[in-house]
C-alpha positions in Angstrom: 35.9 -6.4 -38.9 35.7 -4.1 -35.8 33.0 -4.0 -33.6 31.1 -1.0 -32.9 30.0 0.4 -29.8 28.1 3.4 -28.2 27.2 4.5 -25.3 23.7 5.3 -23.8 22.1 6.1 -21.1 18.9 4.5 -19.1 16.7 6.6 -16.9 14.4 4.1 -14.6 11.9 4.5 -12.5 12.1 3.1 -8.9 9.5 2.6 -6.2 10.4 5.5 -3.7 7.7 5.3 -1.3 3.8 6.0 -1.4 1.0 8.2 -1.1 -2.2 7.2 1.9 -5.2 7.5 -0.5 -7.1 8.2 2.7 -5.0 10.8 4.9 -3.0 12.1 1.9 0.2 11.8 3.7 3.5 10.9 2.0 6.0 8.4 3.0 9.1 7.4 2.6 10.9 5.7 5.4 11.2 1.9 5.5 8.8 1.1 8.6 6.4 2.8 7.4 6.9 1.4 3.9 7.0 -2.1 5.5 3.9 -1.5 7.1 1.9 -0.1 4.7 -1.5 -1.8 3.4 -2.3 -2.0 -0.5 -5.3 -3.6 -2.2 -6.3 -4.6 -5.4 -9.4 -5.8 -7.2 -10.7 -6.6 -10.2 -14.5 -6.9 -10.0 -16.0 -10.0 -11.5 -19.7 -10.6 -13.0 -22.5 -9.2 -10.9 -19.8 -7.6 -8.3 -20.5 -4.0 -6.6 -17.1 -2.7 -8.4 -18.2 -3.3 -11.6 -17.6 -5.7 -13.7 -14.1 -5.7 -15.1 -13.8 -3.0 -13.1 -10.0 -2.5 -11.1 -9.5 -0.7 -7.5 -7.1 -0.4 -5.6 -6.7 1.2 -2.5 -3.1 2.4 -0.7 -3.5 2.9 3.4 -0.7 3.7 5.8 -0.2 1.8 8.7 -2.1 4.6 10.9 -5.1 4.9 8.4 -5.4 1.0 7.9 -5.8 0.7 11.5 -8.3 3.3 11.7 -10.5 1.9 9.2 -10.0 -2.1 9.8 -9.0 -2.3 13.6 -12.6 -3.5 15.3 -12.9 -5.8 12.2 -9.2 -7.9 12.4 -9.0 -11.2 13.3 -5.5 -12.1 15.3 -3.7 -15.2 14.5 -3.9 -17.7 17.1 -4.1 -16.7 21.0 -2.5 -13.4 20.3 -3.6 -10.4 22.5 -4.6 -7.3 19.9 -1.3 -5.1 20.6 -2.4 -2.7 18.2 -3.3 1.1 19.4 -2.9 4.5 18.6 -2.0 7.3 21.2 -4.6 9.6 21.5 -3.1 12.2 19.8 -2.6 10.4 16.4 -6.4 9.1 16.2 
């Protein structure tokens, strides 16, 4: 009995970079890919989300700084390295 075969073809969908939910920006290029802070949540009973309730929030490297940099804690006795020129704040 022969065996049958055909061929097909498969269209996928790969992660190509991201979109900064707060500056808008797009990118693609591996550091800042690397680099790049995403969040997720799903609110539980009584929480300020909502209960049940996902978010998620996608920051680039620049953004994340921006918003979370006075509130970091460093590991260890590490000095903060972390600033942004003046032109890029």
């Amino acid at each position: 009995m022969p065996i049958l075969h055909k061929t097909i073809t498969l269209t996928e969908e790969v992660f190509d970079g991201f979109q900064c939910d707060r500056c808008k920006k797009e990118f693609r290029d591996d550091m800042n890919i690397q680099e790049m802070f995403q969040w997720f949540r799903r609110g539980g009973y009584g929480s300020v989300w909502g209960d049940g309730v996902g978010v998620s929030l996608v920051l680039c490297q620049r953004c994340a700084f921006q918003v979370f940099g006075e509130h970091v804690v460093y590991d260890k006795q590490e000095e903060p390295v972390g600033k942004l020129q003046e032109d890029e704040a």
